[in-house]
SEMIBA-39814 format. One record per atom (N, C-alpha, C): x negated, z, y negated; atom name. Coordinates in Angstrom, 2 decimals, always signed. Example, Ala and Ser with C-alpha at 12.3 -4.5 7.8 and 13.67 -1.06 7.14 Angstrom:
2
<<-13.19 +7.80 +5.69> N>,
<<-12.30 +7.80 +4.50> CA>,
<<-13.20 +7.80 +3.30> C>,
<<-12.85 +7.08 +2.25> N>,
<<-13.67 +7.14 +1.06> CA>,
<<-12.90 +7.87 -0.03> C>,
END
This chain:
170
<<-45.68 +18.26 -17.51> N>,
<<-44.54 +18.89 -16.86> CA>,
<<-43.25 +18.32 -17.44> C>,
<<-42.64 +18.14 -16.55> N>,
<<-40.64 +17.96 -16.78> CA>,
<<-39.88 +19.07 -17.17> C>,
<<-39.34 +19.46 -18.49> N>,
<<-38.56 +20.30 -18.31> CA>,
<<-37.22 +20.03 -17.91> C>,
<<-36.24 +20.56 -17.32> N>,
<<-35.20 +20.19 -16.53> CA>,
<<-33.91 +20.17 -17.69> C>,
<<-33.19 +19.25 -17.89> N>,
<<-31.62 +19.42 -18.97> CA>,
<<-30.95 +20.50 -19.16> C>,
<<-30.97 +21.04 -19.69> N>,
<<-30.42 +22.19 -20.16> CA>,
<<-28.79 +21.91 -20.92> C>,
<<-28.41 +20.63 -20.58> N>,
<<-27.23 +19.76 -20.98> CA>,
<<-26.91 +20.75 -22.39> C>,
<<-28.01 +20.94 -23.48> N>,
<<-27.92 +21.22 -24.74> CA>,
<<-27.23 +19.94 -25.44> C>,
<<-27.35 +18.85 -25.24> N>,
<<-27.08 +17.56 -26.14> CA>,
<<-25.40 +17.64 -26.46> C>,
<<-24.92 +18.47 -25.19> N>,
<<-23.32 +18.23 -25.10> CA>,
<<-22.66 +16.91 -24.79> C>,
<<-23.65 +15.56 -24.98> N>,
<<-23.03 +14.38 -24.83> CA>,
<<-22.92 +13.81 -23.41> C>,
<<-21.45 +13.29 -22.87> N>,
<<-21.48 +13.51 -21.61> CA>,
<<-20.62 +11.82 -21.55> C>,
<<-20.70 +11.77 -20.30> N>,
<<-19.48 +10.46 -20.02> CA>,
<<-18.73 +10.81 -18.86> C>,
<<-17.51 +9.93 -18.53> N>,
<<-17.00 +10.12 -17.39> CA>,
<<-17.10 +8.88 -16.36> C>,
<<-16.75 +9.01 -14.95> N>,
<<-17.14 +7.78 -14.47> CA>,
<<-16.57 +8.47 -12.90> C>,
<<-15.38 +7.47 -12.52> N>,
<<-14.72 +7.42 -11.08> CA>,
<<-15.98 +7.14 -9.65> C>,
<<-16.08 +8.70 -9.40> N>,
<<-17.13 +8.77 -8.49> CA>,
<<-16.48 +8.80 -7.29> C>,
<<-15.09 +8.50 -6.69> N>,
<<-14.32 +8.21 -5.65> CA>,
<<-13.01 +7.81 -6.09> C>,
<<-12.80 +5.97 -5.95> N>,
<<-11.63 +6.00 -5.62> CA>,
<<-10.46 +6.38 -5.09> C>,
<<-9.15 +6.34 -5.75> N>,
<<-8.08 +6.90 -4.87> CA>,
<<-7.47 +6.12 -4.16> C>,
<<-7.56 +6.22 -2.75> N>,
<<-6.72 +5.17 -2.12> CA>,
<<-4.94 +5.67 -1.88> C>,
<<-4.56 +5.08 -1.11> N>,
<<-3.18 +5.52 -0.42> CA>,
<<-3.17 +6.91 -0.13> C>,
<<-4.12 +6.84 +0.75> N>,
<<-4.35 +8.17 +1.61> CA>,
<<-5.04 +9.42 +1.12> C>,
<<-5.68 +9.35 +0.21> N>,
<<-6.87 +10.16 -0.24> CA>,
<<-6.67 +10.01 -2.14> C>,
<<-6.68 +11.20 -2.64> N>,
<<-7.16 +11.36 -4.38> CA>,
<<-8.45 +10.96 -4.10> C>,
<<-8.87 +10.35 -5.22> N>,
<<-9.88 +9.94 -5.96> CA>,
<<-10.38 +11.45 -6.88> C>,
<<-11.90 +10.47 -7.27> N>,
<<-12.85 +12.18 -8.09> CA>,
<<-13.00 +11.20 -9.65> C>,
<<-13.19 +11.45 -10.60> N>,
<<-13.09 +11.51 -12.13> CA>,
<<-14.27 +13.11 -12.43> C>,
<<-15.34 +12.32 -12.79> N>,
<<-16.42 +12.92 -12.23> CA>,
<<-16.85 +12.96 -14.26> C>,
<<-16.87 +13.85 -15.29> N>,
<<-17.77 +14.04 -16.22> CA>,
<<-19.48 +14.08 -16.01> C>,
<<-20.20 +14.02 -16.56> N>,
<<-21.64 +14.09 -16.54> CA>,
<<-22.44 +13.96 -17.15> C>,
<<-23.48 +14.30 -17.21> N>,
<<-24.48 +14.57 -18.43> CA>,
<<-25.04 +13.26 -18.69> C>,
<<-24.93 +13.20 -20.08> N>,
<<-25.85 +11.45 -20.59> CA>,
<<-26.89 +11.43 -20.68> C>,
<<-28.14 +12.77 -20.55> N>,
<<-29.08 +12.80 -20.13> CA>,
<<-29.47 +13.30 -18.98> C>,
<<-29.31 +13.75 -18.09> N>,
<<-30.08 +13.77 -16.79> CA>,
<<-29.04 +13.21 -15.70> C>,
<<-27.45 +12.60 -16.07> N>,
<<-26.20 +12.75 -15.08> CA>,
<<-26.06 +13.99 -14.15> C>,
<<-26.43 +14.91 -14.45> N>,
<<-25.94 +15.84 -13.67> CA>,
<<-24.33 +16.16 -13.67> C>,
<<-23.26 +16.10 -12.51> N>,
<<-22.10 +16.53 -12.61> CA>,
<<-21.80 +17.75 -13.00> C>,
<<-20.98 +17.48 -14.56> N>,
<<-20.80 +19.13 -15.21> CA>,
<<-19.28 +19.21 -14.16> C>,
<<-18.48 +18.66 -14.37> N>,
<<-16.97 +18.86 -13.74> CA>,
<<-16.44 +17.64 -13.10> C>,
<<-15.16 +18.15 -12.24> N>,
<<-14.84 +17.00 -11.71> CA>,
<<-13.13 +17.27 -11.84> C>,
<<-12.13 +15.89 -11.59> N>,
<<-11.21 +16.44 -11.59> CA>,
<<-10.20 +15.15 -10.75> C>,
<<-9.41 +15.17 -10.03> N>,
<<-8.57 +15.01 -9.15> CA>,
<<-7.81 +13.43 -9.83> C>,
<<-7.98 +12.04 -9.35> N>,
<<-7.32 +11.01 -9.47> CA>,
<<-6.04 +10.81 -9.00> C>,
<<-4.79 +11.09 -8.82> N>,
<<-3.99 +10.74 -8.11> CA>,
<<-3.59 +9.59 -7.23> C>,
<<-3.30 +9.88 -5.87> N>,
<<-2.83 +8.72 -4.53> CA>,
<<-2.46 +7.66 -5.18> C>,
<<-2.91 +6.27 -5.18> N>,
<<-2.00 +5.44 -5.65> CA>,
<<-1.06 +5.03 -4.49> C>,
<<+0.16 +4.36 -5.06> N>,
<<+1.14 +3.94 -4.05> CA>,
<<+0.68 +3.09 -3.15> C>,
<<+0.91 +3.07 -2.06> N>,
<<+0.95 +1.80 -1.29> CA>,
<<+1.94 +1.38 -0.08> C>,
<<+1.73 +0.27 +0.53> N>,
<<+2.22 +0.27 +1.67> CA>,
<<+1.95 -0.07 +2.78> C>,
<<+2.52 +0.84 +4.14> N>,
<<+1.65 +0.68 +5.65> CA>,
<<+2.10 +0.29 +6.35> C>,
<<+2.01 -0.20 +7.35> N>,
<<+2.70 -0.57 +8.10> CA>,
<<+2.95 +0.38 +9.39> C>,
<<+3.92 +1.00 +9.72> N>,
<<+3.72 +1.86 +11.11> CA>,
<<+3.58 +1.34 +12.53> C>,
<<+2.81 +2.01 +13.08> N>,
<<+2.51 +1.89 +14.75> CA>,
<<+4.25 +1.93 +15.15> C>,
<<+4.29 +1.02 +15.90> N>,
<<+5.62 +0.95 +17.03> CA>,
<<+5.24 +0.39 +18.58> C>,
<<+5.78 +0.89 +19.73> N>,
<<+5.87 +0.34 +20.95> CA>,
<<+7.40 -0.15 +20.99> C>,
<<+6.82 -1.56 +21.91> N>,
<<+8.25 -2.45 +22.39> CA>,
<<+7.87 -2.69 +23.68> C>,
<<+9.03 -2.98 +24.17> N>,
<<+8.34 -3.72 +25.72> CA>,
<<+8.30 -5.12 +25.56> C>,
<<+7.37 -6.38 +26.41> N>,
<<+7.84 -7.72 +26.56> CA>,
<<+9.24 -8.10 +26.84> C>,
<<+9.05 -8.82 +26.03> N>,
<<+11.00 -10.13 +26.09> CA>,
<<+11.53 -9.16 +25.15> C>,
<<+11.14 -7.93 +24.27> N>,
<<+12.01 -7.50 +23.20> CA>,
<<+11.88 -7.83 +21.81> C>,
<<+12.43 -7.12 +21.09> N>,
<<+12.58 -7.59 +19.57> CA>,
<<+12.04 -6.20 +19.17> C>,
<<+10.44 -6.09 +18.35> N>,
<<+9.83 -4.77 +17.58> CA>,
<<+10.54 -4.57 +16.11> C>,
<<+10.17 -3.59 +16.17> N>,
<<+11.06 -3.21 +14.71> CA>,
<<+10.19 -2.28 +14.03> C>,
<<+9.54 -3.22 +13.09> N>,
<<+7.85 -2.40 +12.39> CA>,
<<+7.68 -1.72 +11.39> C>,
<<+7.98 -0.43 +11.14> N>,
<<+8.09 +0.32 +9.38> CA>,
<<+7.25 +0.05 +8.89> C>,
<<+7.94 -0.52 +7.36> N>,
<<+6.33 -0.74 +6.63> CA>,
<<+6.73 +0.75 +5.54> C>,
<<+5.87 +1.61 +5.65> N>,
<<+6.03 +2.59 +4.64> CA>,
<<+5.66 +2.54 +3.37> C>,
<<+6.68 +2.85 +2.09> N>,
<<+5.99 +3.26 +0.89> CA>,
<<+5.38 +4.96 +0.73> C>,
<<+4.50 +4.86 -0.01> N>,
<<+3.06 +6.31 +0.26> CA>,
<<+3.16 +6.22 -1.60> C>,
<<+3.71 +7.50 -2.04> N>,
<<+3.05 +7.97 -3.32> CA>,
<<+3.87 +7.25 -4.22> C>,
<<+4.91 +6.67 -4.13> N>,
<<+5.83 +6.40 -4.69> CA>,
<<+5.78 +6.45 -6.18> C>,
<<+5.85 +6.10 -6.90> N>,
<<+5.51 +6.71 -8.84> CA>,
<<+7.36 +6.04 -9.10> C>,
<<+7.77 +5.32 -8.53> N>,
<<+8.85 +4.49 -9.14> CA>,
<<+9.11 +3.21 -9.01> C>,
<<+9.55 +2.80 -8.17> N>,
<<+9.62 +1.04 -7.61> CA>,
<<+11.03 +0.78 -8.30> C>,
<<+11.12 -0.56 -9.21> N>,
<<+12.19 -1.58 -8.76> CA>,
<<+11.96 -2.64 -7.99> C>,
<<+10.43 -3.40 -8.12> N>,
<<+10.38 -4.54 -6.49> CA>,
<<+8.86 -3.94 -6.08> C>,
<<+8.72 -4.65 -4.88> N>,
<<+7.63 -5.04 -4.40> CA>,
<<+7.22 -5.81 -4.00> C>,
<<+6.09 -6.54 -4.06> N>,
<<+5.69 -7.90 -3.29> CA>,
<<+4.64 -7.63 -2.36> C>,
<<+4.48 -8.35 -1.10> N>,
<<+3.20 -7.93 -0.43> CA>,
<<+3.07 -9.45 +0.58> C>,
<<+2.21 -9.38 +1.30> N>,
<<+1.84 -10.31 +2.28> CA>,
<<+0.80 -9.36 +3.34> C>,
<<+2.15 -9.84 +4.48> N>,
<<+1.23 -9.56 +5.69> CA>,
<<+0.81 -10.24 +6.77> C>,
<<+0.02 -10.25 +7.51> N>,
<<-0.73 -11.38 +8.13> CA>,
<<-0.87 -10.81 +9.76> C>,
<<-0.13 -11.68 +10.39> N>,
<<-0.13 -11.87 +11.61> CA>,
<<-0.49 -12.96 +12.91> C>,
<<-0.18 -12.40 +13.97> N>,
<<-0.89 -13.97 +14.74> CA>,
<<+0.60 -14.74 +15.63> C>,
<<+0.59 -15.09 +15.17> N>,
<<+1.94 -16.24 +15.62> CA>,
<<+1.92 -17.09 +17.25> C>,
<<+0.76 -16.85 +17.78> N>,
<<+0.75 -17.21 +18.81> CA>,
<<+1.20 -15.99 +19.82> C>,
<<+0.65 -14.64 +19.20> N>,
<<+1.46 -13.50 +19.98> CA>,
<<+2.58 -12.76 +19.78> C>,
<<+3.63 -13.17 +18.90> N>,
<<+4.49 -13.27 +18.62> CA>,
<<+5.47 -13.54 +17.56> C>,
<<+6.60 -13.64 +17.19> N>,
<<+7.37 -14.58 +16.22> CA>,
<<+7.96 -13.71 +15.42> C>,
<<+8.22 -14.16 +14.03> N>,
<<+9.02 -12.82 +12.83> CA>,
<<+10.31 -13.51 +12.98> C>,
<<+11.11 -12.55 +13.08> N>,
<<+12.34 -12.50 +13.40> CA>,
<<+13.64 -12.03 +12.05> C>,
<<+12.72 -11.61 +10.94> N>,
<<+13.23 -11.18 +9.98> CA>,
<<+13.23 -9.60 +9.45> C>,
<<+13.55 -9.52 +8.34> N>,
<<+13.46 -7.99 +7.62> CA>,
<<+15.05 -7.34 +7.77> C>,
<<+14.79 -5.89 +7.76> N>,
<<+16.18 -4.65 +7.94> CA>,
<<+15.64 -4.25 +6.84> C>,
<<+16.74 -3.52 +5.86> N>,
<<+16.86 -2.47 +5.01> CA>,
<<+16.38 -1.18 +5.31> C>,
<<+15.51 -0.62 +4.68> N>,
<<+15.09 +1.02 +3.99> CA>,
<<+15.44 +1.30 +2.75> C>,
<<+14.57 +1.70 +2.18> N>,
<<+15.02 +1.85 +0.77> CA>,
<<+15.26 +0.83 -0.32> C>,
<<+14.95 +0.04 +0.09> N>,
<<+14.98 -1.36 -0.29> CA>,
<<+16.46 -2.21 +0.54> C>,
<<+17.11 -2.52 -0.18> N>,
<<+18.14 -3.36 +0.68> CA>,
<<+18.05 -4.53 +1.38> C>,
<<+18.61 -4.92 +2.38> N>,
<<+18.89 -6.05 +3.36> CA>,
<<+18.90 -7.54 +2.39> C>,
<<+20.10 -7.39 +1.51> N>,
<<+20.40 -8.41 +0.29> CA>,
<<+19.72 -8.72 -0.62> C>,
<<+18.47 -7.96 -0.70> N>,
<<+17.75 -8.34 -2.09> CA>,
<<+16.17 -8.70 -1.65> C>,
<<+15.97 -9.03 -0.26> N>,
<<+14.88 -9.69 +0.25> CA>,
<<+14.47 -11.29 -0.35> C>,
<<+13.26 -11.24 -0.18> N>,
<<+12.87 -12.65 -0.61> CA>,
<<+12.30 -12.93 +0.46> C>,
<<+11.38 -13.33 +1.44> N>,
<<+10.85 -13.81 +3.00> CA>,
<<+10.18 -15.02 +3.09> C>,
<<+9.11 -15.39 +2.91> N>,
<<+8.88 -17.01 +3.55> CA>,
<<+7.44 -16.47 +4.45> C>,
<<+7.69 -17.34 +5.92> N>,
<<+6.79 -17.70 +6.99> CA>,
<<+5.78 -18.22 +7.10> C>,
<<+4.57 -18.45 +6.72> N>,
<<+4.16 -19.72 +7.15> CA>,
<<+2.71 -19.09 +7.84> C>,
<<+2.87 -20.00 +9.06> N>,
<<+1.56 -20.59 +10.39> CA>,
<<+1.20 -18.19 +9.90> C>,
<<+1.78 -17.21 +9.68> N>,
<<+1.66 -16.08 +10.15> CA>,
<<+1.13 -15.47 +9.04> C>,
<<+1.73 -15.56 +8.13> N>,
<<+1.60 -15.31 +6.62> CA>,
<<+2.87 -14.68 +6.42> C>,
<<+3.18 -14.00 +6.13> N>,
<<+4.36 -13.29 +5.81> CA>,
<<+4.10 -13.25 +3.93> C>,
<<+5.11 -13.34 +3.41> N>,
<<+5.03 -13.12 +2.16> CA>,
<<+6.42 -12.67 +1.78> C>,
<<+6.21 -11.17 +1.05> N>,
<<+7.89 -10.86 +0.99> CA>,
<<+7.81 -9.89 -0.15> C>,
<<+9.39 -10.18 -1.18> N>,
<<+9.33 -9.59 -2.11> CA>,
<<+10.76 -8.90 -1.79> C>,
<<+10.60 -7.65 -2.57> N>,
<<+12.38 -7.19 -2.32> CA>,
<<+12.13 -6.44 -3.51> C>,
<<+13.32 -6.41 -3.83> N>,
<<+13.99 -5.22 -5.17> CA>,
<<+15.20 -4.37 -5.11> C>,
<<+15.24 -3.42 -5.96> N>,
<<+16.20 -2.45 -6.06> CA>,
<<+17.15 -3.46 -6.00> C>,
<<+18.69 -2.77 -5.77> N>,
<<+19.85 -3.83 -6.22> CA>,
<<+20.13 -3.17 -7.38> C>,
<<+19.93 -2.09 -8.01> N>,
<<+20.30 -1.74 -9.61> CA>,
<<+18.72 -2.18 -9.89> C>,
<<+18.63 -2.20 -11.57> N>,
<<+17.14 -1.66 -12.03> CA>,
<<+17.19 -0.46 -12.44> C>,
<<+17.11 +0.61 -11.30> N>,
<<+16.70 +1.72 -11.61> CA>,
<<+15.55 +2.08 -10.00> C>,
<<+14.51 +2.80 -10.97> N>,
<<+13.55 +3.03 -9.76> CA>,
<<+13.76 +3.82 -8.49> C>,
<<+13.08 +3.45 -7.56> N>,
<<+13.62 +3.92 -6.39> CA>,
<<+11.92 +4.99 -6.37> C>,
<<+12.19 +6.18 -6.13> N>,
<<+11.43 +6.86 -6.39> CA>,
<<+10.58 +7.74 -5.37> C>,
<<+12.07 +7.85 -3.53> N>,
<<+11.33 +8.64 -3.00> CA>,
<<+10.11 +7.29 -1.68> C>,
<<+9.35 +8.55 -1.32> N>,
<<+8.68 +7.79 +0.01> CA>,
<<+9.31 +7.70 +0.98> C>,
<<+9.24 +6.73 +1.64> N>,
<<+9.63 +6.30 +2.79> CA>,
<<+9.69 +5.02 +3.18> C>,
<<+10.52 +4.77 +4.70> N>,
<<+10.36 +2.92 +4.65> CA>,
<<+10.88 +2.42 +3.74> C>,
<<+9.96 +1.71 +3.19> N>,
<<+10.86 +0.57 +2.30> CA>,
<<+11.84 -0.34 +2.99> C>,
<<+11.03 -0.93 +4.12> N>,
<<+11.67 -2.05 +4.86> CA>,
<<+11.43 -2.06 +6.20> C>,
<<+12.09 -2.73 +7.16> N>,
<<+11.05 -2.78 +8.57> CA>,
<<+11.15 -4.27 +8.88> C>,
<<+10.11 -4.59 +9.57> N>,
<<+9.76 -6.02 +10.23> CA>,
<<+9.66 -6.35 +10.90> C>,
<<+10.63 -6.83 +11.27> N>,
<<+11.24 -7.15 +13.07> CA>,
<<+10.34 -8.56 +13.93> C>,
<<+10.05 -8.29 +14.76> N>,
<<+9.38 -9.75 +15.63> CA>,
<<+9.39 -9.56 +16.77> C>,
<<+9.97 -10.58 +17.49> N>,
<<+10.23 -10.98 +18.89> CA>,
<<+8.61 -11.17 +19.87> C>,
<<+8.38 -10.07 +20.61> N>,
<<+7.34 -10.12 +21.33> CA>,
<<+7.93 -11.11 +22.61> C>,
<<+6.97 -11.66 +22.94> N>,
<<+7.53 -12.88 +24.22> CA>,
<<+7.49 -12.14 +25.85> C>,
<<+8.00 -12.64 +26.41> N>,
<<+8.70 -12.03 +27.56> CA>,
<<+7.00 -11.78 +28.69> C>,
<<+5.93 -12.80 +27.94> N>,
<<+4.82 -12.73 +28.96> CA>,
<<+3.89 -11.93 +28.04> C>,
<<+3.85 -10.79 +27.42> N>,
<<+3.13 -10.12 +26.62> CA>,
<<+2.56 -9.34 +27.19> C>,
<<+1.28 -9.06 +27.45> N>,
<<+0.37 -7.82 +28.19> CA>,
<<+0.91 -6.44 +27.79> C>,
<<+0.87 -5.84 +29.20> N>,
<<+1.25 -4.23 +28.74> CA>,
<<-0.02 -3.70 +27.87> C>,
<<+0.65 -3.07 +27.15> N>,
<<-0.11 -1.96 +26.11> CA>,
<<-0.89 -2.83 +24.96> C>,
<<-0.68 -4.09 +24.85> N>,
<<-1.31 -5.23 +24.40> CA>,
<<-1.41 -4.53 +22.81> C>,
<<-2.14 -4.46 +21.78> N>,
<<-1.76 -4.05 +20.61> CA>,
<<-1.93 -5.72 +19.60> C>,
<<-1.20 -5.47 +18.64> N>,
<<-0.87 -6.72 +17.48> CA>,
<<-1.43 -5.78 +16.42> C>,
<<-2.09 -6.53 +15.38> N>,
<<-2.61 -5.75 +14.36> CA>,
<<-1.59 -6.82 +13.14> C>,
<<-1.47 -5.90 +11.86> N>,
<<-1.03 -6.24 +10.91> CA>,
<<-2.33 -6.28 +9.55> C>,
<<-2.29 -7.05 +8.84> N>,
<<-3.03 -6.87 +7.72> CA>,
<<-2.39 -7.03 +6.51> C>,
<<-2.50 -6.15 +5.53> N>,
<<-1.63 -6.60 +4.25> CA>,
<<-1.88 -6.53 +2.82> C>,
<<-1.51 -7.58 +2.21> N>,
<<-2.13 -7.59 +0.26> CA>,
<<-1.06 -7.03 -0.53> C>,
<<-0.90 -6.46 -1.26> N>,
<<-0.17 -6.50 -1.97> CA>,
<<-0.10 -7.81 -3.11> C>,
<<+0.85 -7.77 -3.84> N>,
<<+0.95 -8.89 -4.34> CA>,
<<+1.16 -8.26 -6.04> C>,
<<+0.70 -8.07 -7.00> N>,
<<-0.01 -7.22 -8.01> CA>,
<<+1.42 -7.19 -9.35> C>,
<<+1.69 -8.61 -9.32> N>,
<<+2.82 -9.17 -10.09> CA>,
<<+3.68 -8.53 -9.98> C>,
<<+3.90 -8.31 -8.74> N>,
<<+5.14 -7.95 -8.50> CA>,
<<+6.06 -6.83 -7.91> C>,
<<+4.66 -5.74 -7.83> N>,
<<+5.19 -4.16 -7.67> CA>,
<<+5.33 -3.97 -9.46> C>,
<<+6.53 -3.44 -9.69> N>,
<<+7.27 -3.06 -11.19> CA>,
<<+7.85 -1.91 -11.35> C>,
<<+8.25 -1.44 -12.42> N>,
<<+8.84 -0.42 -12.51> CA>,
<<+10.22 -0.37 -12.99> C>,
<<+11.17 +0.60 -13.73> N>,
<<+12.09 +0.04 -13.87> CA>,
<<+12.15 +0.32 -16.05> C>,
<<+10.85 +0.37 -16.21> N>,
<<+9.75 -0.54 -17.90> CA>,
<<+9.38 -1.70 -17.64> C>,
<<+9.60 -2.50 -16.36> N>,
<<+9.27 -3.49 -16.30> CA>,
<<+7.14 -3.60 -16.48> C>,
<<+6.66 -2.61 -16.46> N>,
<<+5.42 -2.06 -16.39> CA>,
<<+4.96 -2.48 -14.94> C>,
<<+3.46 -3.07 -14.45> N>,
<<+3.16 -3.30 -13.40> CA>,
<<+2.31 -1.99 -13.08> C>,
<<+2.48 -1.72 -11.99> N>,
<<+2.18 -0.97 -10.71> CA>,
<<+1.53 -1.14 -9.86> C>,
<<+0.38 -0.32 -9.74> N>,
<<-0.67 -0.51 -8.86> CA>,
<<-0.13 -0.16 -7.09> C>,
<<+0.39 -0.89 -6.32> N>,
<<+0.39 -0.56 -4.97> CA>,
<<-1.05 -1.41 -4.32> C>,
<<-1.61 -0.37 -2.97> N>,
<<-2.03 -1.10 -2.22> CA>,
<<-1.21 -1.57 -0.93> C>,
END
């Protein structure tokens, strides 16, 4: 016969039994070092990230795309790369959110977006919201209701704080 743990030993470990994404806390899960049974669990916090928002434009206009910051801990920059298709339409350049117009960094290539921006003080910018938006010229022969998808990395270096400490955004 098996007798069942009676988690007498007291010796336990911990171990991230759900990541936290953007959207969702994560679990930080204790457990028994002999049978793993979960004694407790306790709450990971959202890490920051950033999204990009749904927008409608019509053909022959210029979209104007929020990329949102989520969970904010304290930004002075951010870096990210987002990936688009260049045959269905063209980047036209970045607008100011919380992030300013003047302190963009931007390069293009074949639908690679790669863009860094920073506070204009170094002091952290703390609340959520758009950071930035991302403007692109949909072409005048664009299917109605056509959708464009965005995909995006963050860039690890270069979300900071204002310790100069790196920052986990997705």
């Amino acid at each position: 016969t098996v007798t069942p743990c009676e988690h007498v030993s007291g010796e336990t470990y911990t171990k991230v039994t759900k990541e936290p994404t953007m959207h969702e806390e994560g679990v930080l899960s204790t457990l028994c070092k002999e049978c793993d049974a979960v004694l407790s669990t306790e709450p990971i916090a959202k890490v920051a990230g950033l999204a990009p928002e749904k927008t409608e434009q019509y053909a022959g206009q210029q979209a104007k795309v929020p990329v949102n910051l989520l969970n904010n801990p304290g930004l002075v920059s951010v870096g990210a790369q987002f990936v688009y298709n260049p045959d269905e339409m063209t980047f036209a350049g970045l607008e100011s959110g919380l992030f300013t117009a003047d302190q963009f960094s931007v390069s293009d290539k074949n639908g690679t977006l790669t863009i860094y921006v920073e506070s204009p003080e170094v002091t952290n910018i703390t609340e959520d919201g758009v950071a930035f938006y991302m403007l692109f010229n949909i072409p005048a022969e664009a299917q109605t209701l056509a959708e464009y998808t965005f995909t995006g990395t963050p860039m690890e270096k270069y979300n900071v704080n204002a310790d100069e400490e790196y920052v986990r955004v997705d």
